[in-house]
PyMOL Python script that loads the backbone (N, CA, C, O; Angstrom):
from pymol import cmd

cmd.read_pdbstr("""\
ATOM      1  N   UNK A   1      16.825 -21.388  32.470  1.00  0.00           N
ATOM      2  CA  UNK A   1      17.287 -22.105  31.308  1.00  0.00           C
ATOM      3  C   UNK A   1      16.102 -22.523  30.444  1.00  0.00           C
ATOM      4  O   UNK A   1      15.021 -22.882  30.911  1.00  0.00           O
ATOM      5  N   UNK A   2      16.376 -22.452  29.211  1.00  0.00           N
ATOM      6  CA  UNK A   2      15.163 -23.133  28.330  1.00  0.00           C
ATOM      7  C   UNK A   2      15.422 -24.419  28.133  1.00  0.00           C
ATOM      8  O   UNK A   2      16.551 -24.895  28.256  1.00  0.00           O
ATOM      9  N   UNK A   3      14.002 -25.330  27.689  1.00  0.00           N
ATOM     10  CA  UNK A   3      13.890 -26.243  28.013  1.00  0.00           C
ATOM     11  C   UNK A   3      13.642 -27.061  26.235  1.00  0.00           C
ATOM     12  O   UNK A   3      13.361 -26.366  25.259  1.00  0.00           O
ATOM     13  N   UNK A   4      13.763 -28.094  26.179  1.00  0.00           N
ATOM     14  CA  UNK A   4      13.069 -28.783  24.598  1.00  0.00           C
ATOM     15  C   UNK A   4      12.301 -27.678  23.733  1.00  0.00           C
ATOM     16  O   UNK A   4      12.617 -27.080  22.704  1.00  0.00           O
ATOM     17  N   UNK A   5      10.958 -27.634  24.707  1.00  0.00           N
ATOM     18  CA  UNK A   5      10.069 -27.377  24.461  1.00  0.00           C
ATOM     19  C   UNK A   5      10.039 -25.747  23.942  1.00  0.00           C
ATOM     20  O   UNK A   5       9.636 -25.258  22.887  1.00  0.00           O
ATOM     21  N   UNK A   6      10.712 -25.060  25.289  1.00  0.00           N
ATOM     22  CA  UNK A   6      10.546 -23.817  24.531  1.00  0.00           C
ATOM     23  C   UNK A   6      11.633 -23.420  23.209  1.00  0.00           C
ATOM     24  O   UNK A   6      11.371 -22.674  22.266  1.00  0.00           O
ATOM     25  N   UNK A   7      12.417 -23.874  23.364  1.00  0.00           N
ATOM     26  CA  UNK A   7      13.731 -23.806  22.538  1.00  0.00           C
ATOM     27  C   UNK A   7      12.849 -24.482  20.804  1.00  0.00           C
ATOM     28  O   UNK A   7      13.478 -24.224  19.778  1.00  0.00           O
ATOM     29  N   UNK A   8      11.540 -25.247  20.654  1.00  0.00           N
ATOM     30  CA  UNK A   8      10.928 -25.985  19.872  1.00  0.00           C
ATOM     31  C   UNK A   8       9.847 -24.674  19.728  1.00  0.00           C
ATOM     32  O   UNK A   8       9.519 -24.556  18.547  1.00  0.00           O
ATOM     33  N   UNK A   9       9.282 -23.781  20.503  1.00  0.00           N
ATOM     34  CA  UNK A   9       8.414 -22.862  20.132  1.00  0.00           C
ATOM     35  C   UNK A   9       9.547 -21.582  19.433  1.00  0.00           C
ATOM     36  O   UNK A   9       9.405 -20.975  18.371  1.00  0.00           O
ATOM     37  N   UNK A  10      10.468 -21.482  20.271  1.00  0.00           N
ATOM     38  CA  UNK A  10      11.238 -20.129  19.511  1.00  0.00           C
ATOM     39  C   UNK A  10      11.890 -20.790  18.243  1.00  0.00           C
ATOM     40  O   UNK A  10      12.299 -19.837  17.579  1.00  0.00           O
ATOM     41  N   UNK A  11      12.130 -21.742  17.705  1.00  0.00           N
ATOM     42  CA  UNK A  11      12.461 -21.633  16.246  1.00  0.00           C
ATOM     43  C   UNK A  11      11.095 -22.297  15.584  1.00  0.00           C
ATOM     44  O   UNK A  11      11.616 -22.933  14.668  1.00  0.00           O
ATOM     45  N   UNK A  12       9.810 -22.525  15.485  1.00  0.00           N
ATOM     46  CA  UNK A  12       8.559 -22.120  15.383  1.00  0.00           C
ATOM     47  C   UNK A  12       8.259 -20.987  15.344  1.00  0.00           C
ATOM     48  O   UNK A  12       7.417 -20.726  14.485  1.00  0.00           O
ATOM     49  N   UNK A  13       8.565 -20.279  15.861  1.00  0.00           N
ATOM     50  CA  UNK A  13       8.046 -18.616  15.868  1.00  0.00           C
ATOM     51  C   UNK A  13       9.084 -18.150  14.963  1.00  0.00           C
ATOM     52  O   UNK A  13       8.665 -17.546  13.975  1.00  0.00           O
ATOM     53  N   UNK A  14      10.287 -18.287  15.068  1.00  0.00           N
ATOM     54  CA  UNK A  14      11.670 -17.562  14.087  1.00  0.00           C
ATOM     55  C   UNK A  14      10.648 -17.626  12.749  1.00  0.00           C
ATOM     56  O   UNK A  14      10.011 -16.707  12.233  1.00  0.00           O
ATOM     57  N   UNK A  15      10.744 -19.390  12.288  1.00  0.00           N
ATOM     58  CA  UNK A  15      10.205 -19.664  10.561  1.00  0.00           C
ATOM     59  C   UNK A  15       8.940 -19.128  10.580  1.00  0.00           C
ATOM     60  O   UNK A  15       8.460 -18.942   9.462  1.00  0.00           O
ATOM     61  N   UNK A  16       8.204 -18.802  11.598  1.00  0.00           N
ATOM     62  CA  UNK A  16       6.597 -18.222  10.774  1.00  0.00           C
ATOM     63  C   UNK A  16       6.990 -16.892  10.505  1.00  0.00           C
ATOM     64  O   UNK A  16       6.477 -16.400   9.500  1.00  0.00           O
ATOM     65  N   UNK A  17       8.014 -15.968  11.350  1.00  0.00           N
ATOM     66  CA  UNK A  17       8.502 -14.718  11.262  1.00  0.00           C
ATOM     67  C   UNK A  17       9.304 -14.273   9.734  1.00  0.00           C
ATOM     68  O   UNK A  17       9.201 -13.235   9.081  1.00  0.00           O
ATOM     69  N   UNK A  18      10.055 -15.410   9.506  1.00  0.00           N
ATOM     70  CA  UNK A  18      10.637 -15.254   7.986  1.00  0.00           C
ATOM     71  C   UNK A  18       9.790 -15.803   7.305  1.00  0.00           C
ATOM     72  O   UNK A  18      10.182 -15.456   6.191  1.00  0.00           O
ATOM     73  N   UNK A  19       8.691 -16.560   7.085  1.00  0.00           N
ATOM     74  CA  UNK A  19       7.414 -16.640   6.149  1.00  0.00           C
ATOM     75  C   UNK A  19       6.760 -15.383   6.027  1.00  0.00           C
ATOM     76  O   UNK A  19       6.555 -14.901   4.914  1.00  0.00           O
ATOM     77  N   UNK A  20       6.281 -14.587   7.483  1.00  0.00           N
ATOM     78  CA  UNK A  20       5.201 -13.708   6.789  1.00  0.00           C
ATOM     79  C   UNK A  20       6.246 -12.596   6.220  1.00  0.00           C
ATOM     80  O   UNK A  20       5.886 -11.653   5.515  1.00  0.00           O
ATOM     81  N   UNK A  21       7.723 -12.860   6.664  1.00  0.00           N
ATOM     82  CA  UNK A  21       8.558 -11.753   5.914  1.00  0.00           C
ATOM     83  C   UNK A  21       8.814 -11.507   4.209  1.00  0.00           C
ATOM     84  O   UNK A  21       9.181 -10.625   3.433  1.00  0.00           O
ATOM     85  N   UNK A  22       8.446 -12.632   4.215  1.00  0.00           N
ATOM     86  CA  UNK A  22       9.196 -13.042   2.613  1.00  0.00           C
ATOM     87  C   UNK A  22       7.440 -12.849   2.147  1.00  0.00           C
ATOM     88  O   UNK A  22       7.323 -12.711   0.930  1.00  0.00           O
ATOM     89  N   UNK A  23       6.545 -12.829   2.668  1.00  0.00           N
ATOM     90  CA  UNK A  23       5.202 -12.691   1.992  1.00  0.00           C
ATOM     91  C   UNK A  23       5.264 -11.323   1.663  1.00  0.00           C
ATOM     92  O   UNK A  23       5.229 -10.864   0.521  1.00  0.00           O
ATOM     93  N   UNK A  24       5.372 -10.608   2.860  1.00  0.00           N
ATOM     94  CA  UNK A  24       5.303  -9.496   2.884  1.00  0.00           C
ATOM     95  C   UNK A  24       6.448  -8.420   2.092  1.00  0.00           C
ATOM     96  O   UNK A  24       6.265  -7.212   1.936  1.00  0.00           O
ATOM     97  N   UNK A  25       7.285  -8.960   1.784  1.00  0.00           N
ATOM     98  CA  UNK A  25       8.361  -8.614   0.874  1.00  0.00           C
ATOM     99  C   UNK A  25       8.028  -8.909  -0.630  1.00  0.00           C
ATOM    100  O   UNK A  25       8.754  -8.274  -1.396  1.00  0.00           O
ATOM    101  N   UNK A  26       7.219  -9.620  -1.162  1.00  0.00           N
ATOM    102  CA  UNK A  26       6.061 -10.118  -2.192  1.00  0.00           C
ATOM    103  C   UNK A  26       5.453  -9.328  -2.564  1.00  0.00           C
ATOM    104  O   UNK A  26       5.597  -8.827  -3.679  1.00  0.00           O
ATOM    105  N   UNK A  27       4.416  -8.926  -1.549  1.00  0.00           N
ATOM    106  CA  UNK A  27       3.164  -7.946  -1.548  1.00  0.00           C
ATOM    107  C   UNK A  27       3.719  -6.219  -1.482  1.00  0.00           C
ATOM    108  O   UNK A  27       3.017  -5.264  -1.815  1.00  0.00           O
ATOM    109  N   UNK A  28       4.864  -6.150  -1.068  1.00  0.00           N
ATOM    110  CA  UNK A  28       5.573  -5.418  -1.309  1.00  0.00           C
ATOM    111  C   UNK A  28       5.866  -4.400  -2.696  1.00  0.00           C
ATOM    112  O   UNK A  28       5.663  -3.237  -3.046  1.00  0.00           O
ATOM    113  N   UNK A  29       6.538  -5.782  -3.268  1.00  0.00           N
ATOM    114  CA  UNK A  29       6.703  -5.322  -4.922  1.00  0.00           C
ATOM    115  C   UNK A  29       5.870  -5.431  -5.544  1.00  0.00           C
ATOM    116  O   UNK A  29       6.043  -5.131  -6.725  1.00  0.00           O
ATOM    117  N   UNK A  30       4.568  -5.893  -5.136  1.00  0.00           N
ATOM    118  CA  UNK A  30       3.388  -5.847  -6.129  1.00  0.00           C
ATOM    119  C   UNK A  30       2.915  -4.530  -5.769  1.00  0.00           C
ATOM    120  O   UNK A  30       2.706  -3.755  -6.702  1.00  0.00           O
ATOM    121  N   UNK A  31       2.675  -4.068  -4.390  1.00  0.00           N
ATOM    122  CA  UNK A  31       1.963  -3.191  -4.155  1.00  0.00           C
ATOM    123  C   UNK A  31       3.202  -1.841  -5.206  1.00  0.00           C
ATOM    124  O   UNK A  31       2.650  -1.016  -5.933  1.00  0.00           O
ATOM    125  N   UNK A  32       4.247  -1.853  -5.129  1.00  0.00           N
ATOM    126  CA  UNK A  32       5.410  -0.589  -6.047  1.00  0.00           C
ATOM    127  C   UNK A  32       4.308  -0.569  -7.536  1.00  0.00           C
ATOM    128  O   UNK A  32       3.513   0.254  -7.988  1.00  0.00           O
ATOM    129  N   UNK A  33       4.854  -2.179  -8.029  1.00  0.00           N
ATOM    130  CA  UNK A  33       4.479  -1.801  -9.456  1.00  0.00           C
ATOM    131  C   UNK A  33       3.180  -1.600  -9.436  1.00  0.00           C
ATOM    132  O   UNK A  33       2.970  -1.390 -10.630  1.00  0.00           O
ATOM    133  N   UNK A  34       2.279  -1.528  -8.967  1.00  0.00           N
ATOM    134  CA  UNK A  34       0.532  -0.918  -9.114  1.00  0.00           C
ATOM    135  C   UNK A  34       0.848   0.441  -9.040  1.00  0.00           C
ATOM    136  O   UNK A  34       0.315   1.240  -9.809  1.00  0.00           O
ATOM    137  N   UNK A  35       1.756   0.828  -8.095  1.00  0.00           N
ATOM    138  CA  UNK A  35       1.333   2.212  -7.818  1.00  0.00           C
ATOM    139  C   UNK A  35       2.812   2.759  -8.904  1.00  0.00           C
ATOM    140  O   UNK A  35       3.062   3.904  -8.527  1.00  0.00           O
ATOM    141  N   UNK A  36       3.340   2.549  -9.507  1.00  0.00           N
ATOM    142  CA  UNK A  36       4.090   2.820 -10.751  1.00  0.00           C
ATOM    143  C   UNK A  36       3.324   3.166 -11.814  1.00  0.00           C
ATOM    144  O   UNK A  36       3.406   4.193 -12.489  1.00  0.00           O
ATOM    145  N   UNK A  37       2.265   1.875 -11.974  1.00  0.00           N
ATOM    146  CA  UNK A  37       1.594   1.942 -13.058  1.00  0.00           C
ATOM    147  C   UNK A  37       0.594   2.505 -12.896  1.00  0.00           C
ATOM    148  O   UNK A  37       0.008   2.662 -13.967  1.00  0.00           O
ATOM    149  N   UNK A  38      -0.193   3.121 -11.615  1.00  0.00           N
ATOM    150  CA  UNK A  38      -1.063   4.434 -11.559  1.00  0.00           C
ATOM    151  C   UNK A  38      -0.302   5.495 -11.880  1.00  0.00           C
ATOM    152  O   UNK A  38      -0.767   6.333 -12.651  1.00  0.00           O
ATOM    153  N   UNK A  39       0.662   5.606 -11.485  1.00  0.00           N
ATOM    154  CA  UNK A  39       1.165   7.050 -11.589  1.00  0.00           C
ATOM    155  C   UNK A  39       1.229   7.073 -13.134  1.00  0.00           C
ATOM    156  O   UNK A  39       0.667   7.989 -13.734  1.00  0.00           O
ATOM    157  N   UNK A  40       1.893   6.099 -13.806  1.00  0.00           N
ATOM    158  CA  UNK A  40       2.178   6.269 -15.200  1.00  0.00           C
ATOM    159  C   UNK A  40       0.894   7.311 -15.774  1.00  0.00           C
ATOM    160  O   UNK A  40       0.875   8.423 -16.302  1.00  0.00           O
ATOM    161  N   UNK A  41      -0.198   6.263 -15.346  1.00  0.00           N
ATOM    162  CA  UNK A  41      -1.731   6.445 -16.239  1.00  0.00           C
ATOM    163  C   UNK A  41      -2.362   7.604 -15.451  1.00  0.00           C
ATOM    164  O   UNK A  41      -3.505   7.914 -15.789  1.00  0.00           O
ATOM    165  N   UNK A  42      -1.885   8.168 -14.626  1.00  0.00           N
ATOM    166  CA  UNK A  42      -2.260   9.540 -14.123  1.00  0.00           C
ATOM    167  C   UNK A  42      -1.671  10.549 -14.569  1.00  0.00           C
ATOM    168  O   UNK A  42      -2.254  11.626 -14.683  1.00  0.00           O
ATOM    169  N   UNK A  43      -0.520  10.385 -14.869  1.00  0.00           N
ATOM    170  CA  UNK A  43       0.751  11.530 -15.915  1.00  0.00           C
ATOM    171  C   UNK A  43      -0.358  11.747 -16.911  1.00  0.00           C
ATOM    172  O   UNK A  43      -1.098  12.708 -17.123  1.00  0.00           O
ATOM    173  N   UNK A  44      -0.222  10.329 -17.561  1.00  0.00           N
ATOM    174  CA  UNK A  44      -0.862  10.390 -18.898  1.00  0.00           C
ATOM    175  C   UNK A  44      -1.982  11.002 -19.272  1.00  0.00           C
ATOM    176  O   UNK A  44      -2.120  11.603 -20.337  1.00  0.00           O
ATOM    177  N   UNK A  45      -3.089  10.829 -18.133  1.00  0.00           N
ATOM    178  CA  UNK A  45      -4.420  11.401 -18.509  1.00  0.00           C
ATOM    179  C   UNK A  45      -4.420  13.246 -18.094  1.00  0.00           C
ATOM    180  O   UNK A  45      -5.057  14.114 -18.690  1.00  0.00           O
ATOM    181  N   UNK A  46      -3.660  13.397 -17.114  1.00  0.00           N
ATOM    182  CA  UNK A  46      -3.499  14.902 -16.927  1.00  0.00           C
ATOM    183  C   UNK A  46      -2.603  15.297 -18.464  1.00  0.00           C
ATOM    184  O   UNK A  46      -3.083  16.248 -19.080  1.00  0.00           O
ATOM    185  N   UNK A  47      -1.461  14.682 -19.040  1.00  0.00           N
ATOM    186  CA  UNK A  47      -0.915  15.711 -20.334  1.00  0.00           C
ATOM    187  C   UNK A  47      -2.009  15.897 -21.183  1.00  0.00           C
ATOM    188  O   UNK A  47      -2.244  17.030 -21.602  1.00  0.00           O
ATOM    189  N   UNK A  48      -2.925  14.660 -21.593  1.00  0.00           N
ATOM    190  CA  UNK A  48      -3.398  14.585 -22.877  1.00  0.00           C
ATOM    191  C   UNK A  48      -5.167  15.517 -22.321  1.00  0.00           C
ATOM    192  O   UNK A  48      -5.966  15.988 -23.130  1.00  0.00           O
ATOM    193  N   UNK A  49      -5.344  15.536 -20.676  1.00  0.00           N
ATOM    194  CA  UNK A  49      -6.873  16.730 -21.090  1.00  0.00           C
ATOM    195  C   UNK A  49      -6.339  17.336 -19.500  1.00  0.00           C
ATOM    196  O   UNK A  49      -6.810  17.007 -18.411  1.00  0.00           O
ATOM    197  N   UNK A  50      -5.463  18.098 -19.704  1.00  0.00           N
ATOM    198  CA  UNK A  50      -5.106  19.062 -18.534  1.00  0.00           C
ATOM    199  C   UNK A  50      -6.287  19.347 -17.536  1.00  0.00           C
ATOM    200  O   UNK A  50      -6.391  18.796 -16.440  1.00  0.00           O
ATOM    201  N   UNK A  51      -7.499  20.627 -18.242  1.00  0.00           N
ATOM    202  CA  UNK A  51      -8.685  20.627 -17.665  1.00  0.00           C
ATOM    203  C   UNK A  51      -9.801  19.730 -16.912  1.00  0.00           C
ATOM    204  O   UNK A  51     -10.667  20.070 -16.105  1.00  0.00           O
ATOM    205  N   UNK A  52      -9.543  18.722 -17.346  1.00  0.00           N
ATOM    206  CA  UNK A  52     -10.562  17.679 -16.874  1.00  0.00           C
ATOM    207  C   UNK A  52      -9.877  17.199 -15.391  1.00  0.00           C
ATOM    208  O   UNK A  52     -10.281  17.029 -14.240  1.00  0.00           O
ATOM    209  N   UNK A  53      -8.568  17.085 -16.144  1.00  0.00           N
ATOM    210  CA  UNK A  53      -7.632  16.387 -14.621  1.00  0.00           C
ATOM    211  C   UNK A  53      -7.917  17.734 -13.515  1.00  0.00           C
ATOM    212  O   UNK A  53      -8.418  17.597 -12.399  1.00  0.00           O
ATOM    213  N   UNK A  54      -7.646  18.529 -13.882  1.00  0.00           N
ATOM    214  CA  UNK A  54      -7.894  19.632 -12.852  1.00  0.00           C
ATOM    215  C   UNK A  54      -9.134  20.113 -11.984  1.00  0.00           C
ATOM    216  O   UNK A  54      -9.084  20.721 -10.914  1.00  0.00           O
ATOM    217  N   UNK A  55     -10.410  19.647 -12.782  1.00  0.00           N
ATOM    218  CA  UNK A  55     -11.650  19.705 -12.433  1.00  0.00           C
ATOM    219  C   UNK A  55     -12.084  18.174 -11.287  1.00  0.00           C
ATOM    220  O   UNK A  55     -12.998  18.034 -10.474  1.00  0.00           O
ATOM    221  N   UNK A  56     -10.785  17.088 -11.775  1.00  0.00           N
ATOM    222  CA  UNK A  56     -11.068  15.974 -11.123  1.00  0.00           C
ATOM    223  C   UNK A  56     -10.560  16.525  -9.572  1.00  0.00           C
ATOM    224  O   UNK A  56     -10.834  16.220  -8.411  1.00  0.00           O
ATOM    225  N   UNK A  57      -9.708  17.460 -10.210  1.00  0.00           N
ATOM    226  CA  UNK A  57      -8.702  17.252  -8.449  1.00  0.00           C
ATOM    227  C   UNK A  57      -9.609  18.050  -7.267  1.00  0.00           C
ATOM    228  O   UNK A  57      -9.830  17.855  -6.072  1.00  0.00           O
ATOM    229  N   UNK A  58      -9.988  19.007  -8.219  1.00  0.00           N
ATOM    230  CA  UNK A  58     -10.955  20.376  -7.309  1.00  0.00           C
ATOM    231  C   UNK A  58     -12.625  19.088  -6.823  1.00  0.00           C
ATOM    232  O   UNK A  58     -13.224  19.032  -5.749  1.00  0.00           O
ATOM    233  N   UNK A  59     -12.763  18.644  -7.527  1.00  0.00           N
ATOM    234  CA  UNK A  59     -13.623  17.805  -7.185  1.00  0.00           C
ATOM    235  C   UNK A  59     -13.533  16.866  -5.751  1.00  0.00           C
ATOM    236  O   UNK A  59     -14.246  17.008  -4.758  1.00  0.00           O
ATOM    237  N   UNK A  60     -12.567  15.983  -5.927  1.00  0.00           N
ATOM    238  CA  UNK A  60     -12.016  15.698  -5.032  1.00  0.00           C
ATOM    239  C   UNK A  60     -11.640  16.109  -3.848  1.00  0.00           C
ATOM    240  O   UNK A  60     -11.770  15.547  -2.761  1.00  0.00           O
ATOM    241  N   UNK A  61     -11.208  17.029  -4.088  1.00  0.00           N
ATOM    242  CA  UNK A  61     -10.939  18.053  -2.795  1.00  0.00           C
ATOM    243  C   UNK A  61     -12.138  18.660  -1.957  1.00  0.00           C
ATOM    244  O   UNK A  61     -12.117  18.862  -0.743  1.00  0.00           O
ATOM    245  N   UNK A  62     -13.468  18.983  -3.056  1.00  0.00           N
ATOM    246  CA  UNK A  62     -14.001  19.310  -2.521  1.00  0.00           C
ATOM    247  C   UNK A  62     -15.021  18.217  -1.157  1.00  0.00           C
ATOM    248  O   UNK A  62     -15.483  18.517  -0.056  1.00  0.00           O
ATOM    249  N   UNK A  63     -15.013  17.084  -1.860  1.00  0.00           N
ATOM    250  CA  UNK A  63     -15.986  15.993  -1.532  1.00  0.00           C
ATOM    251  C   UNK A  63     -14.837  15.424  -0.091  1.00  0.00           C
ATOM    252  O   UNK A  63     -15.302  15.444   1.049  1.00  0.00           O
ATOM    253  N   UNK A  64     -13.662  15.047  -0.283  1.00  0.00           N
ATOM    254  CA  UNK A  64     -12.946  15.184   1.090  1.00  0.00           C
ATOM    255  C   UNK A  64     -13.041  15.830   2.145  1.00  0.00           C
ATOM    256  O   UNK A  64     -13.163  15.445   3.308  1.00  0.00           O
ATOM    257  N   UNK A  65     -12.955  17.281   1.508  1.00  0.00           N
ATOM    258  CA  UNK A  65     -13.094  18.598   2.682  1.00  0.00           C
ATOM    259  C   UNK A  65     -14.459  18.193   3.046  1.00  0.00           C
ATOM    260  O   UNK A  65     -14.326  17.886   4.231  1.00  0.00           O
ATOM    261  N   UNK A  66     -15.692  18.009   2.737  1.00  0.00           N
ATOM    262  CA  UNK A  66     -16.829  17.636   3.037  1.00  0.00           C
ATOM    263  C   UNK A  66     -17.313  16.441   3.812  1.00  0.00           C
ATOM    264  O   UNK A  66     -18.310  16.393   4.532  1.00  0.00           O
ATOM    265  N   UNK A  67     -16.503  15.545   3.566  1.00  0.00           N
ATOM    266  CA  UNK A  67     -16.877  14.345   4.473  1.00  0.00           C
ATOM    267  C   UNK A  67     -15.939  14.799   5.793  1.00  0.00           C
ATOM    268  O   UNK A  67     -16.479  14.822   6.899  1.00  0.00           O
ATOM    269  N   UNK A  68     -14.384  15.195   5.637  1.00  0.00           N
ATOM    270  CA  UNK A  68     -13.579  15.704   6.409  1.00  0.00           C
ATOM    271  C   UNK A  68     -14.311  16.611   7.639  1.00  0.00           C
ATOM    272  O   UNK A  68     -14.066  16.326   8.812  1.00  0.00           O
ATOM    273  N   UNK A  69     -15.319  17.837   7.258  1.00  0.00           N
ATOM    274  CA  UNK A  69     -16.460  18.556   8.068  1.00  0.00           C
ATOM    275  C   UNK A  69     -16.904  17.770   8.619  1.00  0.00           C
ATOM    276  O   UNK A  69     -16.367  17.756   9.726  1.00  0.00           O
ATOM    277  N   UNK A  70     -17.968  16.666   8.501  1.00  0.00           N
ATOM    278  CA  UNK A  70     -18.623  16.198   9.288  1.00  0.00           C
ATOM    279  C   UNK A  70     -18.301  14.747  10.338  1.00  0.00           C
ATOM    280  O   UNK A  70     -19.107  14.009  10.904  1.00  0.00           O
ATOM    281  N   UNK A  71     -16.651  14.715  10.308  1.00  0.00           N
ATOM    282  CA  UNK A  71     -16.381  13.391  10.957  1.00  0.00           C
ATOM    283  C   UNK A  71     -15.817  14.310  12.684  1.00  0.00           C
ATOM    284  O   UNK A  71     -15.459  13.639  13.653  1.00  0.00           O
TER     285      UNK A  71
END
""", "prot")
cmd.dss("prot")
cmd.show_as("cartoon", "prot")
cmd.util.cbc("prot")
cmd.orient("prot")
């Protein structure tokens, strides 16, 4: 049987559990709209200089594949 005490730690533990939930449900929708609003400004910069975006990506790729080799 539980006792005061523990019955006093498990709804202690419940409310810190729905705190870091509701934080984390926060950080959540912040973290969407950032990555909304990268994508937006990544559309954007690939329509308006196609080439450059494309030279970024091969770039990228290449310097990944490269660190990727030596781990």
């Amino acid at each position: 049987m539980a006792t005061n005490g523990s019955k006093d730690v498990m709804a202690g533990a419940r409310d810190t559990v729905r705190e870091v939930q509701g934080r984390m449900a926060g950080g959540m929708e912040d973290l969407r709209g950032y990555a909304e609003t990268a994508d937006t400004t990544i559309r954007e910069f690939a329509r308006e200089r196609p080439m450059v975006a494309i030279a970024c990506a091969v770039g990228l790729g290449f310097l990944i594949g490269r660190l990727a080799s030596r781990a």
